[in-house]
C-alpha positions, 0 to 999 in steps of 0.5 A: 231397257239398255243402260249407258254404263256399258263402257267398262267390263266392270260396268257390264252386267253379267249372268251365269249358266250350269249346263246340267245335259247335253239335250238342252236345245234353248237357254232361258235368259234370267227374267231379273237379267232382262232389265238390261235389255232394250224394250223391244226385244230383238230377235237374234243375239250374238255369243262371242268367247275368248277364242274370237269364235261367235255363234248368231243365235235367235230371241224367242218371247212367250209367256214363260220367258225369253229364251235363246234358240236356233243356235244355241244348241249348235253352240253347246255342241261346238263347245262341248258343254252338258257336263256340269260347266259354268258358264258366265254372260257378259253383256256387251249391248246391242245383244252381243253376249261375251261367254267364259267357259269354266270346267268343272274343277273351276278352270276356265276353258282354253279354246283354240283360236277358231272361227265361227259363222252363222251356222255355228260350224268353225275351221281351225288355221293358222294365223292370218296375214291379217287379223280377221275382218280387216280390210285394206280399204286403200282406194276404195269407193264408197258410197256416199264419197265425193266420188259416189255423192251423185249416185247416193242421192239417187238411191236415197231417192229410190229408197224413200219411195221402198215402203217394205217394212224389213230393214233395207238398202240399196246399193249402186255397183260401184268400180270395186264392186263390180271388180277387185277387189269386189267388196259391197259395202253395207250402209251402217243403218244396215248393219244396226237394224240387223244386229251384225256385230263388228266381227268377220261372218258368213251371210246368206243372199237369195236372188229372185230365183230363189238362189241361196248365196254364202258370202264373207262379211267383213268387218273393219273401222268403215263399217261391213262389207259384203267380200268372199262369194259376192264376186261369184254372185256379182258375175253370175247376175252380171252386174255392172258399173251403175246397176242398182240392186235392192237389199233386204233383211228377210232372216237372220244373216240372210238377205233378198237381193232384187236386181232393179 
């Protein structure tokens, strides 16, 4: 099971990798590695490097072991591994994996400053005006406010009554979701059960009509909020101040939205 002595780099338990070939297409986690780990096994983990880029990769157990999977060969491929790299795993707790890189000769790897979605495929750029997943949250409402304390009982309401058993939520539109600076915010339970780390991502939404939606979610001190392509999916459902949609973990960084 997970340990409490996360707190330190030093602290933090580590394992490496050889990657020998380029055809690997899972990773083995070591099975003495697995102590460190929560009992019940997660099915997603997340590889963050240096550089700030992270790779969402999925958890499968059988007999043989645990291995990482979809993702991981996207991961090899984006960083060029099969020729005799050492890799090193540090483990940061919540299934977040910090990777180094070293070639070789023993260097270690400088990467350039990318930024990594859920399918692993990243865009280089120049510096942001601000740092990735910052928000400017000034004046925004969010549920569970003052402001929103009477609509968030009434989801609570509503949500006591939901008896799926995929993690789930539901969300009132409030001013700002429903206009600028459309931004969701995405109740922290959430974000635990889904294992979203503090990092910027790209989420999939799918409507009752079987729609696929990619939207940026963001990451700043208050938790995770739904912004790029949420006010495309906003608009074209029409939603307004009060509606109420439901939200639901069906994959990996992919949700079905019901419009109630």
């Amino acid at each position: 099971m997970e340990k409490d002595n996360l707190r330190t780099e030093e602290a933090r338990p580590h394992f490496y990798k050889i990657i020998y070939g380029e055809d690997i297409k899972q990773h083995m986690i070591p099975p003495d590695f697995m102590k460190h780990l929560p009992k019940e096994m997660p099915n997603a983990a997340t590889l963050t490097s240096p550089s700030g880029s992270h790779w969402r990769v999925s958890v499968k157990n059988d007999a043989n072991g645990t291995y990482l999977q979809k993702g991981w060969k996207e991961f090899m491929k984006e960083n060029k591994l099969g020729g005799n790299e050492f890799l090193t795993f540090r483990y940061d707790g919540n299934m977040l994996f910090y990777v180094k890189i070293f070639d070789p000769s023993g260097d270690k790897r400088q990467a350039p400053p990318v930024f990594g979605n859920r399918d692993g495929k990243q865009g280089q750029g120049g510096p942001k005006k601000r740092p990735v997943g910052s928000l400017d949250l000034h004046g925004l409402q969010i549920p569970g406010s003052e402001e929103g304390s009477g609509q968030s009982s009434r989801i609570g309401e509503t949500t006591k009554l939901f008896t799926s058993g995929s993690p789930h939520f539901m969300a009132s539109m409030t001013k700002s979701s429903v206009e600028n600076p459309f931004l969701l915010h995405i109740p922290q339970f959430f974000s635990a059960a889904a294992q979203f780390p503090p990092l910027k991502r790209k989420v999939v939404l799918r409507d009752s009509a079987g729609k696929a939606w990619d939207v940026i979610c963001l990451h700043d001190k208050g938790g995770h909020y739904l912004s790029g392509g949420w006010r495309f999916f906003a608009r074209c459902h029409n939603l307004k101040l009060g509606d109420v949609c439901k939200f639901e973990l069906v994959n990996i960084d992919e949700m079905q939205v019901h419009v109630l």
